[in-house]
PANUMAR-113339 format. One line per field, with one value per residue (C-alpha): residue in three letters; x, y, z. Coordinates in Angstrom, 3 decimals, m for minus. Each point is the difference from the previous one (the first is absolute). Example, Ala and Ser with C-alpha at 12.3 -4.5 7.8 and 13.67 -1.06 7.14 Angstrom:
// residues 2
aa ALA_SER;
c1 12.300_1.370;
c2 m4.500_3.440;
c3 7.800_m0.660;
END
This chain:
// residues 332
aa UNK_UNK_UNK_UNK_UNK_UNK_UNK_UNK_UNK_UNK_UNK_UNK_UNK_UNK_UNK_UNK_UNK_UNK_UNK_UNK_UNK_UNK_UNK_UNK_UNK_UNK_UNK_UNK_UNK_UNK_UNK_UNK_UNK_UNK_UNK_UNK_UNK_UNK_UNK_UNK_UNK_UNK_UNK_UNK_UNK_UNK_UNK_UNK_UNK_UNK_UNK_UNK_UNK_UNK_UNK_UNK_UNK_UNK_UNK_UNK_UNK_UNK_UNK_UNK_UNK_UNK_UNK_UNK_UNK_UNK_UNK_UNK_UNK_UNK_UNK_UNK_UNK_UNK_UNK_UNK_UNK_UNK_UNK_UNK_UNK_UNK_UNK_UNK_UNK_UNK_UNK_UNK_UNK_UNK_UNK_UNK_UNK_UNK_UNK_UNK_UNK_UNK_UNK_UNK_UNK_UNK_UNK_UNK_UNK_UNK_UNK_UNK_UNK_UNK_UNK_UNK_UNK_UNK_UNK_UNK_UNK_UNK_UNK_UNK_UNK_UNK_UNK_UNK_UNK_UNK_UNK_UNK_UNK_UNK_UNK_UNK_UNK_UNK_UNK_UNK_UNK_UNK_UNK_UNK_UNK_UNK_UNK_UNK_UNK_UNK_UNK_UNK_UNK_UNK_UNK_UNK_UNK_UNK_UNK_UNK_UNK_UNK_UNK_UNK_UNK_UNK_UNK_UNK_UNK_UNK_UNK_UNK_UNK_UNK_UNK_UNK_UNK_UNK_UNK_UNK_UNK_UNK_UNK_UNK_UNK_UNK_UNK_UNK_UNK_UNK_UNK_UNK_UNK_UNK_UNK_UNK_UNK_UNK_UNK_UNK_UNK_UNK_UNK_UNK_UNK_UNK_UNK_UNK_UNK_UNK_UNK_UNK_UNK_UNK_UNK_UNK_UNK_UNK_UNK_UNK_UNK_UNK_UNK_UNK_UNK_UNK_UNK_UNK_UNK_UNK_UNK_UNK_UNK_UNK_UNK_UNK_UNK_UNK_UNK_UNK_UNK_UNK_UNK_UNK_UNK_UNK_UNK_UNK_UNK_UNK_UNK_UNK_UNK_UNK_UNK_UNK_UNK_UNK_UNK_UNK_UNK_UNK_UNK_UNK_UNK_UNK_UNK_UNK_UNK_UNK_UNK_UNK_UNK_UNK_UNK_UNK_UNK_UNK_UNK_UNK_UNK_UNK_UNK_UNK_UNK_UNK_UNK_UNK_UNK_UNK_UNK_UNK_UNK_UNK_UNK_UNK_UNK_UNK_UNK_UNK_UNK_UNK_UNK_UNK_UNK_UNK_UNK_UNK_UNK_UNK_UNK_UNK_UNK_UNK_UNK_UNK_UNK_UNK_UNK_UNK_UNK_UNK_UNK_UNK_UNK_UNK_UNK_UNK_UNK_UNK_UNK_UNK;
c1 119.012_2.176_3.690_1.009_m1.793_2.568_3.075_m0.368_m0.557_3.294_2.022_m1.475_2.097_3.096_m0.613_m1.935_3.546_1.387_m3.199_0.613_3.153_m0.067_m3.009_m0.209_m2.529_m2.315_m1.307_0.766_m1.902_m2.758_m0.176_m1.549_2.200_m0.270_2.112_1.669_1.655_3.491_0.912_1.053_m2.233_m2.698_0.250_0.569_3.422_2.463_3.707_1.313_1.838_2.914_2.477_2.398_0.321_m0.120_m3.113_m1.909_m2.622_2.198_1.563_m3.245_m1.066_3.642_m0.473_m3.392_1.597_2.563_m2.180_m2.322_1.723_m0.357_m3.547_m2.843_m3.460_m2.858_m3.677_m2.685_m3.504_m3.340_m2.950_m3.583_m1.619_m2.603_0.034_2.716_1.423_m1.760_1.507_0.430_1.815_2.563_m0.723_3.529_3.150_3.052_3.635_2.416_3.758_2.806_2.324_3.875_2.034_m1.176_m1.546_m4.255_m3.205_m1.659_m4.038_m1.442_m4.039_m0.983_m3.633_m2.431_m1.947_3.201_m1.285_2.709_0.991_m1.313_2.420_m2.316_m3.373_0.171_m0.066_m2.052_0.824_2.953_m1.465_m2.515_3.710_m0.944_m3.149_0.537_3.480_0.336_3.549_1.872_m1.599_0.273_3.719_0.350_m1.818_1.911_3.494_m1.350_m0.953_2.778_3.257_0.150_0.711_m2.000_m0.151_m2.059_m3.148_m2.155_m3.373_m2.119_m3.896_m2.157_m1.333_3.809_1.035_m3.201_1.921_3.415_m1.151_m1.981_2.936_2.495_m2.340_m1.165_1.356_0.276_m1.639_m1.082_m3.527_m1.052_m3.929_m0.513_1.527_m2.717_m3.124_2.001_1.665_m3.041_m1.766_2.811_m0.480_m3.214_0.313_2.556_m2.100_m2.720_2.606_0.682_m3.290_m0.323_m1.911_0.700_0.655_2.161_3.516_m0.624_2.547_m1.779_2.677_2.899_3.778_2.470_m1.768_1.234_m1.926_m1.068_1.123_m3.430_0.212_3.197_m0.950_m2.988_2.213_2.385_m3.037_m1.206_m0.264_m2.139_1.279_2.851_2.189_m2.133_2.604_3.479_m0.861_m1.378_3.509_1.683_m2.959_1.410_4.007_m0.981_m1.837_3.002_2.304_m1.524_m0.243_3.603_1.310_m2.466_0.968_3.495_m0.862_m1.352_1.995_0.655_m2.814_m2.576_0.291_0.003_m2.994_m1.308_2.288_m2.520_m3.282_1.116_2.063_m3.199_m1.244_3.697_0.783_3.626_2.319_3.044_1.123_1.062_3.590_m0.502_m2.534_2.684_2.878_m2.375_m1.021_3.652_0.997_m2.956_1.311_3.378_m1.311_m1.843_m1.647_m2.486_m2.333_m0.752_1.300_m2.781_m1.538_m2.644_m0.563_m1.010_1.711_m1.202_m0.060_0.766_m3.812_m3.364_m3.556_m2.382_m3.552_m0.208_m3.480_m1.082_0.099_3.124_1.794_3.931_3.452_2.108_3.265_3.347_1.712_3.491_0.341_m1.765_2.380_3.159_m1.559_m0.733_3.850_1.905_m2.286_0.896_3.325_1.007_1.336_0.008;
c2 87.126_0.257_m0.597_0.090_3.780_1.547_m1.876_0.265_3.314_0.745_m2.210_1.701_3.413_m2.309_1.108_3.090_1.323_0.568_2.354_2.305_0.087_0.912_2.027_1.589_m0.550_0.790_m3.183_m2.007_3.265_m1.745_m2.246_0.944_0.392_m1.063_0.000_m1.924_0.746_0.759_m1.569_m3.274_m0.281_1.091_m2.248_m3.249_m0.665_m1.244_m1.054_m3.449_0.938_m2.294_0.503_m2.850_m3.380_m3.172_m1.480_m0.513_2.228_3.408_m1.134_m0.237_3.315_1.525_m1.480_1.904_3.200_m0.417_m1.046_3.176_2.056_m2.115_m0.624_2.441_m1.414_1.854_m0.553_m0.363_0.198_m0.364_1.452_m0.408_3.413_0.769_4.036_2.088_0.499_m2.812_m2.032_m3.581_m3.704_m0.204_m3.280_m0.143_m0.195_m0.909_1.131_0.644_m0.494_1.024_m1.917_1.579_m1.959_m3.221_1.621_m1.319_1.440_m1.308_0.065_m1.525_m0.019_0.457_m1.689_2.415_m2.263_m0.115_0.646_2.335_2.776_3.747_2.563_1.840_m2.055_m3.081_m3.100_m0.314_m1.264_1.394_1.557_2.656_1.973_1.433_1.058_1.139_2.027_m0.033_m0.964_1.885_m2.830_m2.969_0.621_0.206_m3.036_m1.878_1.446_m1.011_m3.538_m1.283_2.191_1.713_3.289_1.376_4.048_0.379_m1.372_m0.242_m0.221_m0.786_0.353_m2.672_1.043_1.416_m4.160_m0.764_3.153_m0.962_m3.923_1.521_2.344_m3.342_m2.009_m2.084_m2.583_m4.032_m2.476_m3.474_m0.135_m3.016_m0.954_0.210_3.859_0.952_0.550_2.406_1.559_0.449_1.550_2.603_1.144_0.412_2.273_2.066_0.236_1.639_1.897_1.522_0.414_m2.758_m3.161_m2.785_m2.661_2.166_m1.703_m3.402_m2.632_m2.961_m2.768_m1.324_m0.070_2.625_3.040_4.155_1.423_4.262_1.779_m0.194_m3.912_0.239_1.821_m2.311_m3.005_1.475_0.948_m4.255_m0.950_m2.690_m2.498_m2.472_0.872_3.184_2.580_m2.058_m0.434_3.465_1.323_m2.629_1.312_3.767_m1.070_m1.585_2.905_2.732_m2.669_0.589_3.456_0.122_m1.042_1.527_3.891_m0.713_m1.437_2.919_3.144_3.138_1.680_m2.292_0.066_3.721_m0.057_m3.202_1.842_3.095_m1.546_m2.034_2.268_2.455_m3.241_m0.481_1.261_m0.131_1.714_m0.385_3.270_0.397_m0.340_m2.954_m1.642_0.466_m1.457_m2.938_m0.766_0.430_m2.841_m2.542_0.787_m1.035_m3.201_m0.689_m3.474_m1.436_m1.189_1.021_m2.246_m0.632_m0.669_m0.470_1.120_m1.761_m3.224_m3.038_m2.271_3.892_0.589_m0.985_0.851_1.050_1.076_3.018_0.212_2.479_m2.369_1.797_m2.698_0.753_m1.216_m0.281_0.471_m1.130_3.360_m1.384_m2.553_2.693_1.998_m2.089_m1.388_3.017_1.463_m2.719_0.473_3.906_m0.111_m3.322_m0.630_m3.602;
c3 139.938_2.744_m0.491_m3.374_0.337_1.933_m1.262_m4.031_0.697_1.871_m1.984_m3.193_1.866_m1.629_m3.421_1.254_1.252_m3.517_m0.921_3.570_m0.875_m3.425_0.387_3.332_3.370_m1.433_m1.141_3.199_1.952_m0.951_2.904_3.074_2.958_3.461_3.191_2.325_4.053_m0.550_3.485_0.094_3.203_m1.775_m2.817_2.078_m0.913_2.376_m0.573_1.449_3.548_0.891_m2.991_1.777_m1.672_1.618_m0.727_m2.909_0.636_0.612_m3.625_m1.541_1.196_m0.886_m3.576_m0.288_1.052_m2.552_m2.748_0.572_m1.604_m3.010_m0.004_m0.399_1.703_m1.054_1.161_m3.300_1.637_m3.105_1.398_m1.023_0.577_m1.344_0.776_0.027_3.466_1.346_2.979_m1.086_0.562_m1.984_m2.262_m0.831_2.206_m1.072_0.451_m2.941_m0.029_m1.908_0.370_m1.575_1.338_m1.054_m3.115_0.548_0.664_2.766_0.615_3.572_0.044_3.606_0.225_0.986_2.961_2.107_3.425_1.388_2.252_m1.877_1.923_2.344_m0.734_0.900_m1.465_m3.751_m3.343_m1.163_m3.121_2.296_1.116_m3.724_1.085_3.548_m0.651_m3.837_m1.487_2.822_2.387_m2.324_m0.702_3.870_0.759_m2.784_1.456_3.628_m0.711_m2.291_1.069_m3.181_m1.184_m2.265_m0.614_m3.304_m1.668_m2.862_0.106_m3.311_m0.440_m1.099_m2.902_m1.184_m0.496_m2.454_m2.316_0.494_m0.746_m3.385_m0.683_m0.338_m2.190_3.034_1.886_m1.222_2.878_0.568_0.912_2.116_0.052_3.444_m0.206_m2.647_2.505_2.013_m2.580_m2.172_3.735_0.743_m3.885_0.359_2.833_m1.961_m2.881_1.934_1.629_m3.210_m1.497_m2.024_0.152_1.849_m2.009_m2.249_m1.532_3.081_m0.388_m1.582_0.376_1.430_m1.685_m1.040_m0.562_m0.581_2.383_0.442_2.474_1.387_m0.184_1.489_2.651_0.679_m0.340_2.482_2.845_m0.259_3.629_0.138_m2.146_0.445_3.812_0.307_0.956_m0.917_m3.795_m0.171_0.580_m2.085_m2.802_0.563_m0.329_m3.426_m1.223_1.564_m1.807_m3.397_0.293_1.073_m3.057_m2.129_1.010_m0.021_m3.804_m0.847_m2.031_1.762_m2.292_0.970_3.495_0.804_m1.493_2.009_3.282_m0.702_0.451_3.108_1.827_1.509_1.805_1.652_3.337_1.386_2.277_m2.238_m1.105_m4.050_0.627_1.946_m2.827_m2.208_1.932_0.557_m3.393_m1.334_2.535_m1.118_m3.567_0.895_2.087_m3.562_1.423_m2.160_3.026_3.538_3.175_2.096_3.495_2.155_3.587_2.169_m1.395_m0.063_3.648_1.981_0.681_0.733_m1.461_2.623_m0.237_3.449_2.157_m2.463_m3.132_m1.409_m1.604_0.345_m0.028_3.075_m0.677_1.885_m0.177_0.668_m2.692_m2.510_0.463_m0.132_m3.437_m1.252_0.608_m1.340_m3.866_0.345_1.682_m0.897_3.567_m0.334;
END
């Protein structure tokens, strides 16, 4: 369910905005709040040192600084827990970016097997930082590893997508055969999860089909099938895609009342004020589709199976990173 969770969500604050401001907090009060470390320190964020030019790299890292103040990153983490309060991987990571000055909204996936550096635990897979620290150490890993700085997040239950999804009409997606047996396994599970039977509403063939937001959700959890992990994350852009421009479709009546059902299985640091300064700025960038990227990218890692039979991916840090600025900051 992953990505397009936390993101159709947020983005759904857009039209959202009008109704808090028209009606009060009270509507948007409905989220649950969480915190963050004020200190920069704290939150893993470091400004670039040498302001002198001269070489390319001190320009780079003075166009970032300039930039900042025109882009907004914000971590979306979709979790898949199934009691309240419980400590769990995130399934979803991704980072969000406004982007005013050059008027786009910006979505990088981080792959959950990345094999990285957890501030104060070691080395794991980058989506346990959830688990171990909850969002105050996944935004500080995130900051660490990629020079970034992010200071809010949003965090969106599992279940919350499958109502959003329903609330929208569903989402339009290609089914391919070999995605059916997975698909059809990971519904099956949810259908039990919910107390129904197991072979309830299974996909029975391939081609364009208007899937639930339970089949969504399934579609968006298929690991094994195709390049495992890589089109997983391409599955989840699609779906977020779809869902993008389906709540910004959607008339300010409807989607309070859509916003109302999803908003108790959001989490998020962002105050009201700055929801609302937020979704007035995506309104204003008014792009009909989402620019997106992958970390790590393609040729700047390695797949590695460790002693204990985790299977991971070993990133090059470096070249992440420097890919990963030049999509947000557009340093290039």
């Amino acid at each position: 369910m992953k990505k397009k969770i936390a993101i159709g969500v947020i983005l759904a604050f857009s039209a959202a905005v009008l109704y808090g401001v028209l009606y009060g907090y009270s509507f948007l009060n409905k989220i649950n709040r969480g915190k963050l470390p004020k200190s920069e320190e704290e939150l893993g964020i470091k400004e670039p040192e040498n302001k002198d030019k001269g070489n390319s790299k001190v320009e780079k890292d003075n166009k970032i600084k300039e930039n900042k103040d025109d882009i907004t990153n914000i971590a979306f983490f979709g979790l898949d827990a199934r009691k309240k309060g419980e400590n769990t991987r995130s399934d979803v990571i991704m980072v969000l970016s406004i982007d005013r000055k050059n008027n786009k909204i910006k979505v990088s996936s981080i792959m959950r097997d990345l094999y990285v550096d957890i501030p104060g635990k070691g080395k794991n897979k980058i989506n346990a930082a959830y688990a171990f620290g909850g969002a105050p150490l996944a935004v500080k890993t995130l900051n660490t590893l990629f020079d970034l700085n992010i200071r809010n997040y949003v965090t969106v239950d599992f279940f919350g997508m499958e109502k959003l999804i329903d609330k929208i009409g569903g989402v339009d997606v290609n089914i391919k055969e070999s995605e059916i047996k997975s698909l059809n396994d990971c519904l099956a599970e949810l259908n039990i999860l919910n107390g129904d039977e197991a072979d309830y509403n299974l996909i029975k063939e391939p081609g364009v089909k208007r899937l639930t937001g339970r089949q969504a959700v399934a579609y968006s959890r298929i690991r094994y099938a195709g390049n495992a992990d890589y089109e997983r994350t391409e599955r989840q852009r699609k779906v977020l895609n779809d869902i993008y421009k389906k709540v910004k479709a959607q008339g300010i009546t409807k989607l309070t009342g859509t916003l109302s059902e999803i908003l108790p299985y959001v989490e998020t640091s962002l105050s009201n004020n700055e929801i609302i300064g937020l979704a007035f700025d995506v309104i204003k960038i008014n792009s009909e589709n989402l620019d997106e990227y992958r970390i790590p990218v393609d040729g700047c890692y390695k797949p590695e199976t460790l002693t204990n039979g985790m299977q991971v991916l070993i990133p090059n840090i470096p070249l992440n990173k420097a890919k990963l600025h030049e999509f947000i900051y557009e340093t290039k």
